[in-house]
gemmi code that builds the backbone of each chain (N, CA, C; Angstrom):
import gemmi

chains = {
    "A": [
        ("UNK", (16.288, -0.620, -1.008), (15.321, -0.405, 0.063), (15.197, -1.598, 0.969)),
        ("UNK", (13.811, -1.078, 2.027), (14.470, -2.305, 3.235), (13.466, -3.503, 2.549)),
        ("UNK", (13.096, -4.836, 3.000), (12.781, -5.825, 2.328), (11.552, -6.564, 3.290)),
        ("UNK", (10.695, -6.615, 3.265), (9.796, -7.515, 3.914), (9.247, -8.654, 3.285)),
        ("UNK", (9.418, -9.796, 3.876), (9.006, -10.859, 3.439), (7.206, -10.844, 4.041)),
        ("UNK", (6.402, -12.246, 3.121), (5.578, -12.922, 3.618), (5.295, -14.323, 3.436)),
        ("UNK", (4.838, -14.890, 3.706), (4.504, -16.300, 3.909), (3.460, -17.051, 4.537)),
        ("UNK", (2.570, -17.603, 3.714), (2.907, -17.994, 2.140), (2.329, -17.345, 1.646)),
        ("UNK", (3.100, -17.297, -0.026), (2.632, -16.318, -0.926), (1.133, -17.076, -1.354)),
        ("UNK", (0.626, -18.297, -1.272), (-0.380, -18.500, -1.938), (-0.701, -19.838, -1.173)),
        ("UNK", (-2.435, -19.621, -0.135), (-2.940, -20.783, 0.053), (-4.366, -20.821, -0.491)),
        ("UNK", (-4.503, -22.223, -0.334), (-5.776, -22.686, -0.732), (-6.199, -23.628, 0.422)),
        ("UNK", (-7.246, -23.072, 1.082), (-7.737, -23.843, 2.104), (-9.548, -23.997, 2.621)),
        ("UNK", (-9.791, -25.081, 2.887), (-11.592, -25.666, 2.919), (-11.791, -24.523, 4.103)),
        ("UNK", (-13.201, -24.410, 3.565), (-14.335, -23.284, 4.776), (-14.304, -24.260, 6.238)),
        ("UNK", (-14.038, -23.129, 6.884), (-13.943, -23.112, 8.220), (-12.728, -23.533, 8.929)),
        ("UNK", (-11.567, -24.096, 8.381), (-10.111, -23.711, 8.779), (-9.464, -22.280, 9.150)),
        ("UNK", (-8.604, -22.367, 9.719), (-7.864, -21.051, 10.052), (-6.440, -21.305, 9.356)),
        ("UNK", (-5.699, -20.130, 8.901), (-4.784, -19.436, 7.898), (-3.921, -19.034, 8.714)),
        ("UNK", (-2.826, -19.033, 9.031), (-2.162, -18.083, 9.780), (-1.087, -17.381, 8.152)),
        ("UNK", (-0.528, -15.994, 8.413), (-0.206, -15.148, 7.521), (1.081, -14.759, 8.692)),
        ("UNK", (2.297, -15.156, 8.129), (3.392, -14.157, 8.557), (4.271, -13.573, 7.700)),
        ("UNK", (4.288, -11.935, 8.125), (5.180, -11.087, 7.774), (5.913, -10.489, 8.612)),
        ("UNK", (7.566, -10.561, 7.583), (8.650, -10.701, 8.693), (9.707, -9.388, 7.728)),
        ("UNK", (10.073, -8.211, 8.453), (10.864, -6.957, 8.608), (12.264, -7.641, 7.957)),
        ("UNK", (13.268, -7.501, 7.078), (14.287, -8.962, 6.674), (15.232, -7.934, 7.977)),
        ("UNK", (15.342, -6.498, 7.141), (17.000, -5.816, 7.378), (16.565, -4.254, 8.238)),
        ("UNK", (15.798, -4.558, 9.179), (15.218, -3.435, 9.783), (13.961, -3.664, 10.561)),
        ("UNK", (13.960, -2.718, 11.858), (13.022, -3.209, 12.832), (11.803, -2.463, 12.400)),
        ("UNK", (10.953, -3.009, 12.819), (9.618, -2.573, 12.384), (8.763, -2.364, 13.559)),
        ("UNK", (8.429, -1.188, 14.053), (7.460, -1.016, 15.531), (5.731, -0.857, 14.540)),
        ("UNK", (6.038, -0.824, 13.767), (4.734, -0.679, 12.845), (4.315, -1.581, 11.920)),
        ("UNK", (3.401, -2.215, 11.725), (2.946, -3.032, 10.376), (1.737, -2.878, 10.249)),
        ("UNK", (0.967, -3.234, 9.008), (-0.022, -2.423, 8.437), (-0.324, -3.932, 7.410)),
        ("UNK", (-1.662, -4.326, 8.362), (-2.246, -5.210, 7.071), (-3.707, -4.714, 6.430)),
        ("UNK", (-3.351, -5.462, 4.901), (-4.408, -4.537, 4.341), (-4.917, -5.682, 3.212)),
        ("UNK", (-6.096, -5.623, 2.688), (-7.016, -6.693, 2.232), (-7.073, -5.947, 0.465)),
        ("UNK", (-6.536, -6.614, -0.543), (-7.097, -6.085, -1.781), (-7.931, -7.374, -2.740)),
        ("UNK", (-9.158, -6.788, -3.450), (-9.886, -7.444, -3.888), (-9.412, -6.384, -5.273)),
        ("UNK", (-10.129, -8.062, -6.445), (-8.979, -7.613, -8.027), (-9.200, -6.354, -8.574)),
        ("UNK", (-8.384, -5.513, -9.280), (-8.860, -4.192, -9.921), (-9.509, -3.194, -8.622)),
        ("UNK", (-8.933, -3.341, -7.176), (-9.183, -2.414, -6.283), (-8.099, -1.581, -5.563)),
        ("UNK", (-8.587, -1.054, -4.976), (-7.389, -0.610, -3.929), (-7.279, -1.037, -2.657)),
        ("UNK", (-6.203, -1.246, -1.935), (-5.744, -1.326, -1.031), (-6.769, -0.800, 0.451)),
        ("UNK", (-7.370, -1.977, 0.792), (-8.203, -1.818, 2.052), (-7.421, -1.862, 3.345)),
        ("UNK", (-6.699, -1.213, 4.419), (-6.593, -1.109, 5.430), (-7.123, -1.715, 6.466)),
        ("UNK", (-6.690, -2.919, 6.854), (-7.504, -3.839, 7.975), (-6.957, -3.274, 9.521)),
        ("UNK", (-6.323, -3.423, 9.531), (-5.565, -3.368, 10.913), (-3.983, -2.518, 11.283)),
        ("UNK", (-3.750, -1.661, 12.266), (-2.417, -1.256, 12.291), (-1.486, -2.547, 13.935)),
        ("UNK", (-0.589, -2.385, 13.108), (0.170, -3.487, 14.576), (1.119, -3.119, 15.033)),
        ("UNK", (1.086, -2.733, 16.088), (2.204, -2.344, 16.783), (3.030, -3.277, 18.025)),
        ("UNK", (4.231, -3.270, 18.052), (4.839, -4.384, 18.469), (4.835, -4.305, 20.060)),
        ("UNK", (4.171, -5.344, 20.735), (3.849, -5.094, 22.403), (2.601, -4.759, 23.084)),
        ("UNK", (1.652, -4.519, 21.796), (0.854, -4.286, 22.185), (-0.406, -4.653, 21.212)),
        ("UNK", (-1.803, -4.151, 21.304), (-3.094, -4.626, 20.880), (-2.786, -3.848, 19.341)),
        ("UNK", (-3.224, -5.027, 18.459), (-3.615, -4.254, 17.107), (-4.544, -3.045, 17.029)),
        ("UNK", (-4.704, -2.328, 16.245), (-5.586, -1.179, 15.767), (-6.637, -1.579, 14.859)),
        ("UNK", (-7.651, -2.214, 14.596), (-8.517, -3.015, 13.706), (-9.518, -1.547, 12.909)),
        ("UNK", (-9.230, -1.327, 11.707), (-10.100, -0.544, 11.166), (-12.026, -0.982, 11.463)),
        ("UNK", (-12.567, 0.258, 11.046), (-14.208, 0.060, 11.334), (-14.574, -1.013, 9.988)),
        ("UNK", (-15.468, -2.139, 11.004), (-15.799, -2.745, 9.939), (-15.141, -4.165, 10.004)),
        ("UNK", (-13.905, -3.964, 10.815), (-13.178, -5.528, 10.652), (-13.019, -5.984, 11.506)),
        ("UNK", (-13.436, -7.795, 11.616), (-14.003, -8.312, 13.055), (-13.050, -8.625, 13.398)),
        ("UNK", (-12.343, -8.212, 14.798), (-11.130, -8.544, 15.147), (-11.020, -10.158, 15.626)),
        ("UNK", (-11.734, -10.693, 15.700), (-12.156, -11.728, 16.307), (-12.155, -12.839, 15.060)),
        ("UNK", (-12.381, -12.368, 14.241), (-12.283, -13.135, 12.827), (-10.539, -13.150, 12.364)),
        ("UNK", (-9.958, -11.740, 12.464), (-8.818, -11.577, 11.918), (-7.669, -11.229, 13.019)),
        ("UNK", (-6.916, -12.525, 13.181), (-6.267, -12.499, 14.738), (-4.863, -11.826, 14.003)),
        ("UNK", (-4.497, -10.630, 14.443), (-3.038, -10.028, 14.610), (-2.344, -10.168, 15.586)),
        ("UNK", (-1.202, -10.479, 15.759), (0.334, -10.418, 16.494), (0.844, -9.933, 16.124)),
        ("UNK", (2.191, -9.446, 16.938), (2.987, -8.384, 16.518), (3.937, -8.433, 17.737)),
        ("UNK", (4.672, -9.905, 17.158), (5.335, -10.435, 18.821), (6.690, -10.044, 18.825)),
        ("UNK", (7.311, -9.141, 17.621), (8.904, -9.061, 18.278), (8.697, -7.777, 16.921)),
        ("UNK", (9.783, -7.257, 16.743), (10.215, -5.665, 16.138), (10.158, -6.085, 14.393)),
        ("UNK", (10.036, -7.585, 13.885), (10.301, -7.920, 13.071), (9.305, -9.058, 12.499)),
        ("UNK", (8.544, -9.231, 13.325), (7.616, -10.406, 12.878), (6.068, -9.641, 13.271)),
        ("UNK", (5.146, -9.803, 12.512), (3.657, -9.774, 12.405), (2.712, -10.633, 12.153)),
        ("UNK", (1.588, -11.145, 12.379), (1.487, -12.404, 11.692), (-0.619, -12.104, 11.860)),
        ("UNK", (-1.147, -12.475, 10.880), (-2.493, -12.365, 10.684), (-2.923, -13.476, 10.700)),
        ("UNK", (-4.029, -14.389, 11.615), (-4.896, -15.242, 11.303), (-6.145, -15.570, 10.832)),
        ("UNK", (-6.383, -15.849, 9.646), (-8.125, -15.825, 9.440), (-8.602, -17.120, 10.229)),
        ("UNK", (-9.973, -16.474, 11.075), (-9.995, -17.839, 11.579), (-11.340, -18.279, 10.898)),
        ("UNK", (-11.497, -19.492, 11.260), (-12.330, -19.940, 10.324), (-13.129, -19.285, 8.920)),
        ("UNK", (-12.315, -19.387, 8.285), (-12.086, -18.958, 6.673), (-13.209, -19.471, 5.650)),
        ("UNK", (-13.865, -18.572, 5.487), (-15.066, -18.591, 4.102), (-15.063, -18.161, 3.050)),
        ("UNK", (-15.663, -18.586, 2.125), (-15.217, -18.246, 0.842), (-14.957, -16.819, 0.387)),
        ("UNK", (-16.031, -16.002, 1.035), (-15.730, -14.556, 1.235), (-14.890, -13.836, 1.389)),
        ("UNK", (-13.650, -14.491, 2.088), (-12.158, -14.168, 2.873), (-11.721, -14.482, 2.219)),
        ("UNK", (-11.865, -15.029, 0.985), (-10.709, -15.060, -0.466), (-10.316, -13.723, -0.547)),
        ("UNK", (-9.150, -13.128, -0.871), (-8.787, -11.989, -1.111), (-6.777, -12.020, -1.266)),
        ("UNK", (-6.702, -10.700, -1.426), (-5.083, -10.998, -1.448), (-4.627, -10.011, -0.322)),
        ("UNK", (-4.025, -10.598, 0.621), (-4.146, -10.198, 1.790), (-2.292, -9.409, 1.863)),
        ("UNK", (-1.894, -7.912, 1.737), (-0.564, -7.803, 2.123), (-0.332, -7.104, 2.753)),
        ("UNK", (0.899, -7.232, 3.963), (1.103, -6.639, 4.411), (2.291, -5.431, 4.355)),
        ("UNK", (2.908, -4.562, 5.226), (4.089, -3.574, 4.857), (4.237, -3.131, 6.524)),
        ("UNK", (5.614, -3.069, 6.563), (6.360, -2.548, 7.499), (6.836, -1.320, 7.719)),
        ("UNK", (6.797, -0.189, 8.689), (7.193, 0.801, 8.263), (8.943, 0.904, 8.975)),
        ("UNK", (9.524, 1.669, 8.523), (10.933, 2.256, 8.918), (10.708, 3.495, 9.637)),
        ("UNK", (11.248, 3.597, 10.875), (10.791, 4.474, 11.516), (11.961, 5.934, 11.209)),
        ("UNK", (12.910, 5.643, 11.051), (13.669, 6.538, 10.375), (12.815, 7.735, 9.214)),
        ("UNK", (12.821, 8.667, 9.682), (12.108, 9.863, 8.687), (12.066, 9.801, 7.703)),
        ("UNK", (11.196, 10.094, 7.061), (11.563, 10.332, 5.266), (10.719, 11.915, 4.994)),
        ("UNK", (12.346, 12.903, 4.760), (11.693, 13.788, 4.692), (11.111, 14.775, 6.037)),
        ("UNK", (10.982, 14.438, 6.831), (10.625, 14.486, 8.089), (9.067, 13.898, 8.442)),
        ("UNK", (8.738, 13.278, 7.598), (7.506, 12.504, 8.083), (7.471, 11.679, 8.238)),
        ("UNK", (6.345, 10.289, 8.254), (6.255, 8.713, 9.301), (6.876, 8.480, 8.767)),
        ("UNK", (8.108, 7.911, 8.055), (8.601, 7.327, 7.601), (8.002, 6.193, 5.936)),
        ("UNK", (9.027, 5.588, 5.439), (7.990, 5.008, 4.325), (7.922, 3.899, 4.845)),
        ("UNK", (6.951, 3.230, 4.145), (6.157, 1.641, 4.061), (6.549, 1.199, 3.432)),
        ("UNK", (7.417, -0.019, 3.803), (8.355, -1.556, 2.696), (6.647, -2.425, 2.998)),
        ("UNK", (6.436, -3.174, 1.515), (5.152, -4.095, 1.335), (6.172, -5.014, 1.192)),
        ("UNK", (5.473, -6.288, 1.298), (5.797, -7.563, 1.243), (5.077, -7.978, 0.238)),
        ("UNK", (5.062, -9.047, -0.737), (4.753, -9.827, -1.624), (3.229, -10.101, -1.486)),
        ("UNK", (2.868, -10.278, -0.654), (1.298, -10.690, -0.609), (1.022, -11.781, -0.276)),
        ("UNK", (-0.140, -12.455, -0.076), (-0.255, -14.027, -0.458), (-1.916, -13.953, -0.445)),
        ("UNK", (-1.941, -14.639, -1.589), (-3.462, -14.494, -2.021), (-4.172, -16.029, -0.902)),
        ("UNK", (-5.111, -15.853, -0.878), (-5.885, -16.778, 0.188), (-7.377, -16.984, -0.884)),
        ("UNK", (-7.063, -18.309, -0.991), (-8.730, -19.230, -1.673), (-9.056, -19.854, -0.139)),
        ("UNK", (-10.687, -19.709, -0.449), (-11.084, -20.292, 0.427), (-12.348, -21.264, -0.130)),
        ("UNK", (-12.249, -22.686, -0.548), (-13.140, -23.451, -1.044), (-13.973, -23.316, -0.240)),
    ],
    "B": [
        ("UNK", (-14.409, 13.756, 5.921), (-13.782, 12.426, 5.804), (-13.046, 12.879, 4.821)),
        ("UNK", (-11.540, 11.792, 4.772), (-10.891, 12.005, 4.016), (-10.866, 11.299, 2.777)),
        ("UNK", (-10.656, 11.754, 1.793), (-10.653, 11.133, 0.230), (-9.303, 11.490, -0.670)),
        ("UNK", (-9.039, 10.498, -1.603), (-8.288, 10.979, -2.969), (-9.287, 10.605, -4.285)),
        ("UNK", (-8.741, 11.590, -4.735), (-9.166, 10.985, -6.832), (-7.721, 11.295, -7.615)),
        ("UNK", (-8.187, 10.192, -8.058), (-7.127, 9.846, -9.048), (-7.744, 9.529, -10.604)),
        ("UNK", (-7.743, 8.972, -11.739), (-8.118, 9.154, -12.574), (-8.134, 7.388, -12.985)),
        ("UNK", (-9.238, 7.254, -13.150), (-9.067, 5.287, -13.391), (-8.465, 5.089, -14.207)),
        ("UNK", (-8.189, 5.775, -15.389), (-7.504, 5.034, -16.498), (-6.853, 5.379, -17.495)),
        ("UNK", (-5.821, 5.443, -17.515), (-4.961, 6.424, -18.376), (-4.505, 5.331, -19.689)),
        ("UNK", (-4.283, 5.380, -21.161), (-3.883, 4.961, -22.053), (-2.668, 5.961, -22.578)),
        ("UNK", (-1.799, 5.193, -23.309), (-0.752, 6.193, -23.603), (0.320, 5.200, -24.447)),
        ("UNK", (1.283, 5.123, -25.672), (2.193, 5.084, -26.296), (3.377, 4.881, -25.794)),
        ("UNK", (4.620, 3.850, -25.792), (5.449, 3.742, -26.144), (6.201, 5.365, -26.229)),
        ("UNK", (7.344, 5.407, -25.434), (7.741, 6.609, -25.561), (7.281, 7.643, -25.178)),
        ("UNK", (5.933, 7.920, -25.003), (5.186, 9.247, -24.702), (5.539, 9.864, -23.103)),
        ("UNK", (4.880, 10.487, -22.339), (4.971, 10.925, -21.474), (3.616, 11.321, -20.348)),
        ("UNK", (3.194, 10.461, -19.866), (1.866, 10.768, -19.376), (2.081, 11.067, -17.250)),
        ("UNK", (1.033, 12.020, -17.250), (1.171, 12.623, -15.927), (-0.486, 12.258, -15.371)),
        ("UNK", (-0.263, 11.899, -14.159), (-1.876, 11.405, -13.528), (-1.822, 11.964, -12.139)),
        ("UNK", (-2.606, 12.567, -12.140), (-3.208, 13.477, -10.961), (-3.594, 13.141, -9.651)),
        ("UNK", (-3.685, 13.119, -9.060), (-4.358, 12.992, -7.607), (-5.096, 14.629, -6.575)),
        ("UNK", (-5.900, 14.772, -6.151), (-5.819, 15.626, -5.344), (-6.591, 15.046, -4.020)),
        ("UNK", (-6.705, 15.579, -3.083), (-6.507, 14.986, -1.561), (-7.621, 16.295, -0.984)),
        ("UNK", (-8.596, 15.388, 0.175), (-8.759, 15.795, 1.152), (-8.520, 15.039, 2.351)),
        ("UNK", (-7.723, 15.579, 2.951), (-7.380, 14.777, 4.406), (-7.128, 15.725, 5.584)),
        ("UNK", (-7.525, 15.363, 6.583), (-6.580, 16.193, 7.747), (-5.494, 15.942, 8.270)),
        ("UNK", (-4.537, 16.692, 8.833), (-3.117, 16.021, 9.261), (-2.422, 15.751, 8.136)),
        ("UNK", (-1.640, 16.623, 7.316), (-1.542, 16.196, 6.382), (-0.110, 15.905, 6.190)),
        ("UNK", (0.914, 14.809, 6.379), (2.324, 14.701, 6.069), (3.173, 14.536, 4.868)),
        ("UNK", (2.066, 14.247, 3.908), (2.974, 14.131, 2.884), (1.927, 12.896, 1.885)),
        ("UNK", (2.920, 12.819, 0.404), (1.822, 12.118, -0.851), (3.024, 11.303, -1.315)),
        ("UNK", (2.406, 10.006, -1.137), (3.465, 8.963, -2.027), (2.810, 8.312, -3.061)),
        ("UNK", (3.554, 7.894, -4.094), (3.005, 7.038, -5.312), (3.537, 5.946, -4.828)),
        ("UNK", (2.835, 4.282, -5.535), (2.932, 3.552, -5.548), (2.557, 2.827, -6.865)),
        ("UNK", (3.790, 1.663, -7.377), (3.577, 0.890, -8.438), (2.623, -0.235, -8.134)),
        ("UNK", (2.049, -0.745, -8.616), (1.581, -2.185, -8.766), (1.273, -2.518, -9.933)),
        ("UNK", (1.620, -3.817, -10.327), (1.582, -4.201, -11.450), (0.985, -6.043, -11.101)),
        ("UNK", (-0.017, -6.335, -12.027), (-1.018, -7.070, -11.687), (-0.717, -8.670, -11.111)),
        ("UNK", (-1.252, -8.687, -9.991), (-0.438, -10.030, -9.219), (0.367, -9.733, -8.045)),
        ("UNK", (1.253, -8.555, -8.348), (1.948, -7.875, -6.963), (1.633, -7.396, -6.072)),
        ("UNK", (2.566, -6.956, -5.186), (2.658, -6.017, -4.154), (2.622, -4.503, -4.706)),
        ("UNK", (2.340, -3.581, -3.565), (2.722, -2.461, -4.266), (4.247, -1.989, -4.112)),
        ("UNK", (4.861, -1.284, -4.982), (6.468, -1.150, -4.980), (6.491, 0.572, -4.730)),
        ("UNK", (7.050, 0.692, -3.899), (7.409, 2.138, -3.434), (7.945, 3.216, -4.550)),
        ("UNK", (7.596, 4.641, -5.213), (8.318, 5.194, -6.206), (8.741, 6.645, -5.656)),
        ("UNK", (7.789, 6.950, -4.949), (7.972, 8.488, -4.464), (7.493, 8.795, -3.233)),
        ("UNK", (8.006, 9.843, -2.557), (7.685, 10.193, -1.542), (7.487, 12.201, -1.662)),
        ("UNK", (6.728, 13.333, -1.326), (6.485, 14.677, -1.139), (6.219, 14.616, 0.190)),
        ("UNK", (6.981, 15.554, 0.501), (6.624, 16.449, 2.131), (6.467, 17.558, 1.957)),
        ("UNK", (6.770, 18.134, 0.883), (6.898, 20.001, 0.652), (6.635, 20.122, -1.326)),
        ("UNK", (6.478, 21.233, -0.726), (5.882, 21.667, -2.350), (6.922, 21.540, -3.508)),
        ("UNK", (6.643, 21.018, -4.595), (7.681, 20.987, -5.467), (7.777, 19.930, -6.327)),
        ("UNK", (8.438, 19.678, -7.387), (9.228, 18.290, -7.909), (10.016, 18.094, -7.536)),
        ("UNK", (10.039, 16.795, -7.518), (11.402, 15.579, -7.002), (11.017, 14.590, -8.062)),
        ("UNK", (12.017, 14.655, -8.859), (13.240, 13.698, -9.992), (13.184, 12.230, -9.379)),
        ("UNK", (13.003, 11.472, -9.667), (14.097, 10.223, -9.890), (13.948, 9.461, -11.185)),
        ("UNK", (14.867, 9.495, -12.145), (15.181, 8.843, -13.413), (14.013, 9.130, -14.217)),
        ("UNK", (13.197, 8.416, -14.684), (12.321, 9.217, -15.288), (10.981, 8.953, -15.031)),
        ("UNK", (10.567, 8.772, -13.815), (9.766, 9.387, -13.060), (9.862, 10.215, -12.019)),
        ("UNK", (8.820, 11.093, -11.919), (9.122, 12.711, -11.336), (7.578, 12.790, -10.984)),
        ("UNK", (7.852, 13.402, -9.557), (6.457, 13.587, -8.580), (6.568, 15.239, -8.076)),
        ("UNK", (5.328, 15.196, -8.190), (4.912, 17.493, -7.732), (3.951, 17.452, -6.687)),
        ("UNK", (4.183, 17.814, -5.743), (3.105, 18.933, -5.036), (3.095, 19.722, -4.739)),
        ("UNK", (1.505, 20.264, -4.747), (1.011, 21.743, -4.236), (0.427, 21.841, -3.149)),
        ("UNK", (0.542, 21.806, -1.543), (0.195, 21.461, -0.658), (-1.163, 22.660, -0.370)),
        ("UNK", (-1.371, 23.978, -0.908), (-2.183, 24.565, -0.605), (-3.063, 24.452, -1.958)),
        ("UNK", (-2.533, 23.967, -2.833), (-3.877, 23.008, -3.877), (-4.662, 21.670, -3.338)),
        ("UNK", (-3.646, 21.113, -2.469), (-4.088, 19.837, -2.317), (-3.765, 18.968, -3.055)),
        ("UNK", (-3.044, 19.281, -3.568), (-3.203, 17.901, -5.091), (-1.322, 17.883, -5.475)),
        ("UNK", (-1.439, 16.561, -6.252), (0.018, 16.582, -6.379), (0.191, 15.558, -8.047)),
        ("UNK", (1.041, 15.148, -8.352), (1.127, 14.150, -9.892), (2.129, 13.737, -9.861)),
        ("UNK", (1.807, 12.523, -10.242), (3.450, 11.489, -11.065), (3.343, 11.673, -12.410)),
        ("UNK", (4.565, 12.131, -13.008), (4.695, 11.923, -14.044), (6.009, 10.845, -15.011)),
        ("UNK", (5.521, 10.522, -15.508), (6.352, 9.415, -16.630), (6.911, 9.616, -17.498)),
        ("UNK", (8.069, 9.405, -17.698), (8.431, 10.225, -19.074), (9.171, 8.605, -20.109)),
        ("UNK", (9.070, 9.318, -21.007), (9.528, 7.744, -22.035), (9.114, 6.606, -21.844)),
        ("UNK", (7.853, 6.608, -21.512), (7.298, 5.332, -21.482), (7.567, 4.109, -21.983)),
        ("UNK", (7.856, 3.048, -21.391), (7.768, 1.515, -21.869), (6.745, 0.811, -21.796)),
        ("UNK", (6.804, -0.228, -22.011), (6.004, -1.605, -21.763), (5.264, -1.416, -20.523)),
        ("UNK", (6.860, -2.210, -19.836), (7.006, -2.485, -18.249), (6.099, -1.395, -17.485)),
        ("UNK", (6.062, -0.126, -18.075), (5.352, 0.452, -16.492), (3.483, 0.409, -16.959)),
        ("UNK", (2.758, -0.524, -17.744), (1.968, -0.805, -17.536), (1.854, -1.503, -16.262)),
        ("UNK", (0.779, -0.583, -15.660), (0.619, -0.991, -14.299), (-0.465, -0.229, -13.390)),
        ("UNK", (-0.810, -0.559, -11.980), (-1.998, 0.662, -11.211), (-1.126, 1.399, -10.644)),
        ("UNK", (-1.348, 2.519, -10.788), (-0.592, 3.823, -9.973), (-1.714, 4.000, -8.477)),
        ("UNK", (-1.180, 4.631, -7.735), (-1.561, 4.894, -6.652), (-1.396, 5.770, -5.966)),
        ("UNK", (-2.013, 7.040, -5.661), (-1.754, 7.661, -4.532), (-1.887, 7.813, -3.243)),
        ("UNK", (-1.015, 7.764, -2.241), (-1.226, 7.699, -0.846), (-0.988, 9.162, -0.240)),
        ("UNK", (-1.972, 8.917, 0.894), (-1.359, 10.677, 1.781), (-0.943, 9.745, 3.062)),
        ("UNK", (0.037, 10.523, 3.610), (0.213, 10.161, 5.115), (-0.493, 11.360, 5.608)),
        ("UNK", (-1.489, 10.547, 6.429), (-2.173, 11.654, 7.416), (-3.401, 11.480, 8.817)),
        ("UNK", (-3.568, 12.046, 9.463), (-4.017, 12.185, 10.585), (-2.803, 11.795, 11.542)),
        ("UNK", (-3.327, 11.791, 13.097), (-2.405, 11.275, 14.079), (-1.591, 10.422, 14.091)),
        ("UNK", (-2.526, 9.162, 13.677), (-1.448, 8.112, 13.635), (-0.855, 8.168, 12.371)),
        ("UNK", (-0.628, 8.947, 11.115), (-0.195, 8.433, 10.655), (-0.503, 7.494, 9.508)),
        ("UNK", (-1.704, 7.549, 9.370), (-2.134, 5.942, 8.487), (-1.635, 6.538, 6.913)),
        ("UNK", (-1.728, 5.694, 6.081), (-1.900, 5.471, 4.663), (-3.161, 5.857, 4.155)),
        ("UNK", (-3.545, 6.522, 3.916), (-5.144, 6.949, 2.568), (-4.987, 6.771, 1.508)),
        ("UNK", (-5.403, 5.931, 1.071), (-4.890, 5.230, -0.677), (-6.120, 5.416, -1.350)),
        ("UNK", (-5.333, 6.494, -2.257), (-6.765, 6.383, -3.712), (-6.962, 4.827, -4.443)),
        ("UNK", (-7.569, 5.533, -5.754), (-8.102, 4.308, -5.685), (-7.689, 3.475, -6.822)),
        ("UNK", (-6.705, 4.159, -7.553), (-5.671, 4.031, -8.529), (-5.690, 4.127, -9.823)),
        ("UNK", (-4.892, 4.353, -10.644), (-5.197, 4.650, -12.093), (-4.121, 3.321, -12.871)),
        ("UNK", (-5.130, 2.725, -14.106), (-4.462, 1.949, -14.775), (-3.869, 2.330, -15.823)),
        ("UNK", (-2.791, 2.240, -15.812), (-1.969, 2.797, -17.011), (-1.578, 1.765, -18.088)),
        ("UNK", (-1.717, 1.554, -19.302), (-1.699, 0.564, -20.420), (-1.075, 2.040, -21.463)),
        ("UNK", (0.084, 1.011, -21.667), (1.086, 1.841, -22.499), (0.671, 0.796, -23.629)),
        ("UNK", (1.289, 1.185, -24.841), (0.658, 0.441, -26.125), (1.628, 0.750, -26.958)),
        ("UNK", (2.254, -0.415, -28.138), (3.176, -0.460, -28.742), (3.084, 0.828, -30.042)),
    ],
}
model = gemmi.Model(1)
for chain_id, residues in chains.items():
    chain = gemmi.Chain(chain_id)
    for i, (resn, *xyz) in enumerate(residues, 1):
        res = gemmi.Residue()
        res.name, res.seqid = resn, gemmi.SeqId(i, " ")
        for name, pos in zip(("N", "CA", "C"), xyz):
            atom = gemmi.Atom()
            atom.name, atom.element = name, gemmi.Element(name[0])
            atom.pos, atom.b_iso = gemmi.Position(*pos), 0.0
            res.add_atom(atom)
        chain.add_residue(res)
    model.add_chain(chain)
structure = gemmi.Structure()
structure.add_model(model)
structure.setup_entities()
């Protein structure tokens, strides 16, 4: 299957710094990416959809202004927490979709590794 | 609004064969994928349904009933290794999004 990276898999950073989060499409273009917030023993929260060229899609509830998305070329995405509180600890991953059908529907979602975010 | 249930917690044996449920309300409805995760990871892609039926791969095998709503992964010969959260997703509405239940933990046991 296709492969999405992220980076970094794991920071630790003081309250009120900003994080930047990139996820990168390895072997296939991606007009879609999909970041999503999981807290332990949960499921998969849906933050934002990104589409490449244009304005993220920010689910209800998530301050876009807090959580800066890009989505500057077919293959790169990138999430910023900005000034980061302890609250915004979470494991933050993202997934790329393949626009190629599966089945005849959206196509599937390649996830990337994750990278968990401490925030002292 | 749209929802899944899935079953929080499944226990099961070495060898056995356990099947975990999902059923779905959503609108727009394209299709039900499972997803692995296993604790610390990402989630890992296993199945994909667009149409009613089973679909095989090795020995896990996924069903749906699109005018039930509901669909299942099932496991067969269980190991170790697939201790892990199962997940069901629908693709659905316009855009398209992901609706992710809310997952079931599976602990296989020697």
């Amino acid at each position: 299957g296709a492969v999405v990276s992220q980076h970094p898999s794991r920071v630790i950073c003081k309250s009120g710094t900003s994080v930047k989060i990139e996820c990168r499409s390895l072997d296939f273009q991606a007009t879609t990416m999909f970041w999503y917030r999981q807290f332990p023993k949960k499921s998969l929260m849906l933050m934002a959809t990104s589409n490449e060229g244009s304005k993220a899609t920010y689910e209800q509830g998530v301050e876009k202004d807090k959580f800066l998305i890009n989505h500057a070329s077919l293959t790169l995405s990138t999430l910023t927490v900005t000034s980061a509180h302890p609250e915004d600890s979470s494991f933050y991953i993202c997934s790329a979709r393949e626009e190629v059908r599966l089945a005849g529907g959206p196509g599937e979602q390649f996830f990337g590794p994750g990278t968990r975010l401490t925030v002292l | 609004g749209q929802s899944l249930e899935q079953p929080s917690e499944v226990t099961a044996v070495e060898g056995a064969i356990v099947q975990i449920n999902c059923t779905y309300q959503t609108s727009g409805f394209y299709g039900l994928s499972w997803y692995q995760q296993h604790d610390g990871g990402a989630p890992t892609f296993l199945s994909y349904n667009a149409l009613d039926g089973l679909e095989e791969t090795g020995r896990f095998s996924s069903f749906l009933s699109r005018s039930d709503s509901y669909g299942y992964l099932l496991l067969q010969e269980l190991q170790m290794k697939d201790s892990a959260s199962y997940f069901c997703a629908v693709y659905a509405g316009n855009n398209r999004k992901l609706i992710w239940g809310l997952g079931t933990s599976l602990a296989v046991n020697p």
